[in-house]
RODO-2510 file (C-alpha; in nm, 4 decimals, decimal comma):
residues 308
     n   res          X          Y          Z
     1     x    10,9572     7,9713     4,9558
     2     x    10,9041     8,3377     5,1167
     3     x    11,1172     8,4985     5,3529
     4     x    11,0263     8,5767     5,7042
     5     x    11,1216     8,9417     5,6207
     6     x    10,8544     8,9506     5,3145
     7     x    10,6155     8,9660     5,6245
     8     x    10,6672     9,2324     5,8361
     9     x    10,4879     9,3521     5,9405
    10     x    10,1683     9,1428     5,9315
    11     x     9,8931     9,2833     5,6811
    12     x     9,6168     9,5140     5,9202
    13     x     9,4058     9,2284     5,8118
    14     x     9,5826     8,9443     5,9274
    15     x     9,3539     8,7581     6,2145
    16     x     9,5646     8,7688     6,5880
    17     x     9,4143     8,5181     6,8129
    18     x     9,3929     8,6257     7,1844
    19     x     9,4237     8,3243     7,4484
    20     x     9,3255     8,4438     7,7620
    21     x     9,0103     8,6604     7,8122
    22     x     9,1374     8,8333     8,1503
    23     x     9,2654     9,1608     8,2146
    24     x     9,5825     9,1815     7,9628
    25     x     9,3940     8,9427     7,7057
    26     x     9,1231     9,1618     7,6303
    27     x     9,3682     9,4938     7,6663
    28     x     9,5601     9,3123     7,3910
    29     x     9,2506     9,2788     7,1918
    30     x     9,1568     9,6600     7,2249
    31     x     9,4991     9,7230     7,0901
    32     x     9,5045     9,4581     6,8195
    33     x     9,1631     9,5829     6,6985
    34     x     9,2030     9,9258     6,7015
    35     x     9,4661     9,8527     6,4133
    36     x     9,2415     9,6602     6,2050
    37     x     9,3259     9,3249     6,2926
    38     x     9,0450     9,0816     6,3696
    39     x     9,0596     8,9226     6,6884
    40     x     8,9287     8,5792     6,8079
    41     x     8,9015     8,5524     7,1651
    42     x     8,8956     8,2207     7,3516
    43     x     8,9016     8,1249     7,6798
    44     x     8,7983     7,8176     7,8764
    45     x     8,5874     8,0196     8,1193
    46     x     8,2317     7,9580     8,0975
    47     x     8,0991     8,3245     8,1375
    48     x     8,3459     8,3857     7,8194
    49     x     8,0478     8,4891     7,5918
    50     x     7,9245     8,7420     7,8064
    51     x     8,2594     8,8736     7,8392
    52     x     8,2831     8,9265     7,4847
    53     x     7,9760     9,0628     7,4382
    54     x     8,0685     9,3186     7,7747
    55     x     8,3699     9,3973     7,5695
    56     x     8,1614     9,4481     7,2616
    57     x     7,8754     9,6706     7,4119
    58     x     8,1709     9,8798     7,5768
    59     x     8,3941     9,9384     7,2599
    60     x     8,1256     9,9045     6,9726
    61     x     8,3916    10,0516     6,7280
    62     x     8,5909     9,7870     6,7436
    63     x     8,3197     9,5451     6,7811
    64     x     8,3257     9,3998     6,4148
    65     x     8,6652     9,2821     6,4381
    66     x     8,5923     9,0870     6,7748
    67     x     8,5043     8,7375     6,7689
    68     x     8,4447     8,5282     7,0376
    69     x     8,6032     8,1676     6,9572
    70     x     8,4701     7,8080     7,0706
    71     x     8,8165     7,6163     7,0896
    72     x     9,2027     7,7134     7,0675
    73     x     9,1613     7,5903     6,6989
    74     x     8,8757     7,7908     6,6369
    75     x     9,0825     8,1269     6,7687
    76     x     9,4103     8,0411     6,5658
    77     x     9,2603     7,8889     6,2483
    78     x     9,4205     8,0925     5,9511
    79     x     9,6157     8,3499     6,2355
    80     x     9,9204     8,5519     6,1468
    81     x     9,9789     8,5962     6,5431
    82     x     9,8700     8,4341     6,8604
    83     x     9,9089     8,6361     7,2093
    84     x     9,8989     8,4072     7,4793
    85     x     9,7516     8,5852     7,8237
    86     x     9,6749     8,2679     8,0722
    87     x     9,7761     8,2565     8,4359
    88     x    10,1602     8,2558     8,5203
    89     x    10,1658     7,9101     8,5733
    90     x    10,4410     7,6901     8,3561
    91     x    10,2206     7,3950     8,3595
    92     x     9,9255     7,5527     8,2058
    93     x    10,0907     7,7094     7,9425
    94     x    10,2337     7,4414     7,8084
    95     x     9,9286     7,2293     7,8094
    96     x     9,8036     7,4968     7,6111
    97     x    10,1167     7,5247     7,3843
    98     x    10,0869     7,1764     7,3026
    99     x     9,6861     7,2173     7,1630
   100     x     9,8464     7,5340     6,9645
   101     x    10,1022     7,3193     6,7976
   102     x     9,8140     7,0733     6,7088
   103     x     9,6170     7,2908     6,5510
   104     x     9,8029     7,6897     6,4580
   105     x     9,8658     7,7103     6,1077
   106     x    10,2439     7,6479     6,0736
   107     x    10,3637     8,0326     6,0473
   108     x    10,1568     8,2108     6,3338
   109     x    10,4028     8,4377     6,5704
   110     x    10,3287     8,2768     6,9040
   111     x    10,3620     8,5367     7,1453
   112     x    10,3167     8,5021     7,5204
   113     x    10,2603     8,7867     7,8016
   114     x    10,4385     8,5926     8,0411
   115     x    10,5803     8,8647     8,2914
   116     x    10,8622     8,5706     8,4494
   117     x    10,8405     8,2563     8,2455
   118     x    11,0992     8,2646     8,0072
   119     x    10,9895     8,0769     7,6429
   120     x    11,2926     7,8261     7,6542
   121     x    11,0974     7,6910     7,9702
   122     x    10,7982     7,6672     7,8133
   123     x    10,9238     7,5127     7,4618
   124     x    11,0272     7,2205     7,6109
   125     x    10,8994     6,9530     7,4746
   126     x    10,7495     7,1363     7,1743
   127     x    10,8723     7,0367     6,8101
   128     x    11,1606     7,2368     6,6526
   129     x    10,9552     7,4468     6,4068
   130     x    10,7017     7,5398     6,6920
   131     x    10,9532     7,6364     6,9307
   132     x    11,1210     7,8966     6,6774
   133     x    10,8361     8,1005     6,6503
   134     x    10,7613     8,1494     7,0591
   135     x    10,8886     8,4478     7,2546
   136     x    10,7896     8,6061     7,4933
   137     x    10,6021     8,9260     7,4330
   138     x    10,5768     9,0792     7,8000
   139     x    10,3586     9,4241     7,8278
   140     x    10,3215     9,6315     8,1083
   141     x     9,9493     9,6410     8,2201
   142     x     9,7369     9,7696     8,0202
   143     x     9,8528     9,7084     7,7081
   144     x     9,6381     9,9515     7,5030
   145     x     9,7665    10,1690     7,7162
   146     x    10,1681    10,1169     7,8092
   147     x    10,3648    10,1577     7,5181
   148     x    10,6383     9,8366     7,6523
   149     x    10,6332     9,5571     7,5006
   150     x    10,9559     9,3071     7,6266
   151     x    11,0422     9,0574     7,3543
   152     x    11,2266     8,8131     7,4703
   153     x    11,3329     8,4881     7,2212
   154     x    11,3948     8,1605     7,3558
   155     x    11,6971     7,9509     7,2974
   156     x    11,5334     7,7538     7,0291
   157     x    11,3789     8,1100     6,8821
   158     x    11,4342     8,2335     6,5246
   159     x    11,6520     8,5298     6,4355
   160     x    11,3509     8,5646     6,2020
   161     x    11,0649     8,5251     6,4306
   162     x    11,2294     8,7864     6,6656
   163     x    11,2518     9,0607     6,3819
   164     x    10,8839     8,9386     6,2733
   165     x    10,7227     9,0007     6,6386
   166     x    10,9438     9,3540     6,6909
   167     x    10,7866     9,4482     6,3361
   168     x    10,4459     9,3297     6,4628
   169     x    10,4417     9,5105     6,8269
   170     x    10,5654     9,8108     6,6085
   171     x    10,2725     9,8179     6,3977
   172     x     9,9727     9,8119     6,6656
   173     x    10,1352    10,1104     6,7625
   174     x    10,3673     9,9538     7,0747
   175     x    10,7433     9,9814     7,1730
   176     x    10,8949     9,6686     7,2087
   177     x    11,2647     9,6542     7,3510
   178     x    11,4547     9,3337     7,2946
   179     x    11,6098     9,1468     7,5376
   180     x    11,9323     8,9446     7,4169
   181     x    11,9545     8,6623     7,6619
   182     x    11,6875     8,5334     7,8852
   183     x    11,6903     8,7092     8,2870
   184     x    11,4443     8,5588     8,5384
   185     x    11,1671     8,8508     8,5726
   186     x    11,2852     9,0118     8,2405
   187     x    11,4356     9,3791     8,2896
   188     x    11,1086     9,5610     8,3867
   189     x    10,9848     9,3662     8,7068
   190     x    11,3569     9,3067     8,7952
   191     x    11,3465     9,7022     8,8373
   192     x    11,0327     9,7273     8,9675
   193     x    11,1159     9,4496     9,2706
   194     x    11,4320     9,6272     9,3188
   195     x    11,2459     9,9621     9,3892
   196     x    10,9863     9,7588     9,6028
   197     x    11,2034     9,6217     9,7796
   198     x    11,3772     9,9469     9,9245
   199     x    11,0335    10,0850     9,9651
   200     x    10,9241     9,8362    10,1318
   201     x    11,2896     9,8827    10,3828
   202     x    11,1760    10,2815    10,4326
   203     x    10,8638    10,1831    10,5743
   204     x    10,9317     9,8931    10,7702
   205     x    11,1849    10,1198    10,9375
   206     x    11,0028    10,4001    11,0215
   207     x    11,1624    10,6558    10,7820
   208     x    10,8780    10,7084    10,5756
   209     x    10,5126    10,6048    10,5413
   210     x    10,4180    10,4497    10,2747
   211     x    10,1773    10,7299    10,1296
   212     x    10,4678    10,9707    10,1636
   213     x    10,6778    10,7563     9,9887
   214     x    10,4377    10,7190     9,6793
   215     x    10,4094    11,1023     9,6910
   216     x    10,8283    11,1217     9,7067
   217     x    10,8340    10,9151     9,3896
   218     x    10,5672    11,1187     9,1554
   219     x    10,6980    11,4184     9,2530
   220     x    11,0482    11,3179     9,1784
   221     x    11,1894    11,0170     9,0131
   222     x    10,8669    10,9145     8,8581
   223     x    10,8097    11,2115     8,6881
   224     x    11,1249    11,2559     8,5792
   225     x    11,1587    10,8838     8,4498
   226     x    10,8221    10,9602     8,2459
   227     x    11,0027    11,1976     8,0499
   228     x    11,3794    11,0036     8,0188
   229     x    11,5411    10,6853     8,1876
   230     x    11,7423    10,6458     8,4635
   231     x    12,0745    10,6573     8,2299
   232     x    11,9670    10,9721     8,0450
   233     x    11,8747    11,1576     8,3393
   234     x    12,1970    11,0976     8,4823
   235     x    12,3912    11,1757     8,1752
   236     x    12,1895    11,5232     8,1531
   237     x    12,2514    11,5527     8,5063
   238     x    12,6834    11,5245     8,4675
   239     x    12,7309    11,8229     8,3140
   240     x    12,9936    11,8906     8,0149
   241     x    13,0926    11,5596     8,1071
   242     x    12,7371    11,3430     8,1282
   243     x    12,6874    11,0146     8,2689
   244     x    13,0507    10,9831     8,3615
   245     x    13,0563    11,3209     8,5402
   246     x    12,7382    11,2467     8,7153
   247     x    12,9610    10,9078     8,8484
   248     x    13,2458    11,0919     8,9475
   249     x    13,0934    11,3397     9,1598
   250     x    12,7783    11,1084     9,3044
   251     x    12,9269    10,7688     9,2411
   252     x    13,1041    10,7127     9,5863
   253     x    12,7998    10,9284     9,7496
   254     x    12,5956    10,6245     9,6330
   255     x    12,8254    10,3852     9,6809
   256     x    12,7970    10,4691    10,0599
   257     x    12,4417    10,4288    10,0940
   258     x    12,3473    10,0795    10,3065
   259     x    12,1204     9,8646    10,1215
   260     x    11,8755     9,6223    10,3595
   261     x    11,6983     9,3580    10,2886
   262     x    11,3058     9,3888    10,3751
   263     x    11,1485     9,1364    10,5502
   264     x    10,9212     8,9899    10,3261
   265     x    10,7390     8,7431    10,6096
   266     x    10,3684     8,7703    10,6169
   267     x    10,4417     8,9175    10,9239
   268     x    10,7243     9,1391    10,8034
   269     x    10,4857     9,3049    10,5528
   270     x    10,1542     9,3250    10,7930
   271     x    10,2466     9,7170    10,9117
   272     x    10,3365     9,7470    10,5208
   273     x     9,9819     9,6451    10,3943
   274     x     9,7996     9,8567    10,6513
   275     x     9,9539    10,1907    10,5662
   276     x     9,8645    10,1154    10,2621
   277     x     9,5287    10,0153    10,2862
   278     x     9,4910    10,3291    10,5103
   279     x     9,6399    10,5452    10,2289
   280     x     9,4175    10,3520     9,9539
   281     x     9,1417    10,1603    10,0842
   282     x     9,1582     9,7698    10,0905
   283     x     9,1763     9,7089     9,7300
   284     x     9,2596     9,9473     9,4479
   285     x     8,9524    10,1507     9,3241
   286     x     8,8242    10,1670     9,0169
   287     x     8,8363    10,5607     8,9962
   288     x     9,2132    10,5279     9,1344
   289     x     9,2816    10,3304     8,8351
   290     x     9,0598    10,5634     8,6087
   291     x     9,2668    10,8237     8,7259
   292     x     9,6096    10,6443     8,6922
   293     x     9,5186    10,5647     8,3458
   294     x     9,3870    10,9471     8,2348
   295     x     9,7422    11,0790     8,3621
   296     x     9,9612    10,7956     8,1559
   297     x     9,7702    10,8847     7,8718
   298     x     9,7985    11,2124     7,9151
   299     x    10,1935    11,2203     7,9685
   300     x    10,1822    10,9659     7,6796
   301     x    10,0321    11,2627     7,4585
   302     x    10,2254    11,5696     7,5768
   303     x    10,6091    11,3090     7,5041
   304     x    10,4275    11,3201     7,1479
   305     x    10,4107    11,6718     7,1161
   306     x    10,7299    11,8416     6,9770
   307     x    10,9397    12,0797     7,2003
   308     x    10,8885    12,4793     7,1388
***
């Protein structure tokens, strides 16, 4: 009998199966494939084959190792890995859980991009050897893009399926962090609703607008935090003494500072979602995003280059 540790990481020609042909599914695909793996796609949709062939036309490198699938057991025949992307809803993923442990091959990873869901939720009900190889793999959007990659094991999850998936989000060139007990949002949407939710506090009150307050956060925090976290910047900002300097001298300062909690009623956040559709336009455009995505990848390439 082999080890779990005699495969990590997966062989670049080990086929990952992508359920979920949406936004993250097909960033996870772009990512898997640009590392050699084959992909199978599948997705109940009915417009999935011109999806595929969209995705395809757009990336034609990575076009041979795309391959649009015709059933869950079509995409996870024979895979080393499955990453789940379907909607953030418990019921459907465990319907779909269910038809993976009918038909994966007995040793896949089974990964899921569920961003609250935690995998002990969704193993219930799932047989022993099934529910030690889910976790929760939980990217930041896009994933070809953001390096994060939250693993989070179940309670039923294998010490040896967590090693496995870090080794595997390693090798398609991610950074996964692991996250030792299960937290409702994981750690990265817990800190982005706690930001929000000041935000969101500033402009309701009338300190701020909320295009200032974007423009107060790249110019400050957010460019700092591209470069080191929270903890680090504090601990370079203590002097001789670091983090615990930093605490003695701005702890209490902090300590002081009232915390409110926003009103999150539609009616609470109407003023809220008109500055910001003033600022941005009523949805998100696609050369904002363009442009969002050229700068990440650009800070992404300059934390890569090493200091004079």
């Amino acid at each position: 009998m082999t080890s779990a540790s005699e495969h990590l990481p997966l062989p670049a020609d080990t086929v990952v199966a992508v359920i979920g042909a949406g936004t993250i599914g097909l960033s996870w695909a772009r990512q898997f494939a640009s590392h050699g793996h084959p992909v199978r796609i599948f997705d109940p949709r009915p417009d999935l084959a011109t999806v595929v062939a969209a995705f395809a036309a757009e990336h034609p490198d990575l076009a041979s190792h795309i391959t649009r699938a015709e059933s869950v057991a079509d995409a996870v025949r024979g895979a080393g890995a499955i990453q789940e992307s379907t909607p953030e809803k418990l019921e459907i993923k465990r319907r779909l859980l269910t038809d993976l442990a009918a038909a994966e091959p007995g040793h896949a990873l089974i990964l899921s991009s569920s961003s609250t869901l935690p995998a002990s939720r969704m193993a219930e009900g799932l047989p022993d050897q099934v529910a030690a190889r889910l976790l929760i793999g939980h990217p930041f959007n896009p994933p070809h893009l953001m390096p994060l990659v939250e693993v989070v094991p179940g309670d039923r999850t294998s010490p040896e399926s967590t090693e496995r998936a870090l080794a595997f989000y390693r090798s398609v060139g991610r950074e996964p962090v692991l996250l030792h007990r299960e937290v409702a949002g994981f750690v990265g949407n817990r800190l982005q609703n706690a930001v929000l939710r000041e935000a969101v506090h500033l402009v309701q009150t009338g300190v701020v607008s909320a295009a200032d307050l974007d423009s107060l956060v790249t110019n400050s925090l957010g460019l700092r935090w591209a470069a080191v976290g929270p903890f680090e910047g504090m601990h370079l900002g203590g002097g001789p003494a670091g983090f615990r300097g930093f605490m003695e001298h701005i702890g209490p300062s902090f300590a002081a500072i009232d915390l409110h909690e926003p009103d999150l009623s539609a009616e609470g956040m109407d003023p809220v979602h008109r500055q910001v559709e003033e600022a941005y336009g009523s949805r998100g455009s696609a050369e904002s995003a363009e442009r969002r995505d050229r700068i990440q990848a650009d800070i992404l390439e300059r934390r890569n280059v090493p200091p004079n």
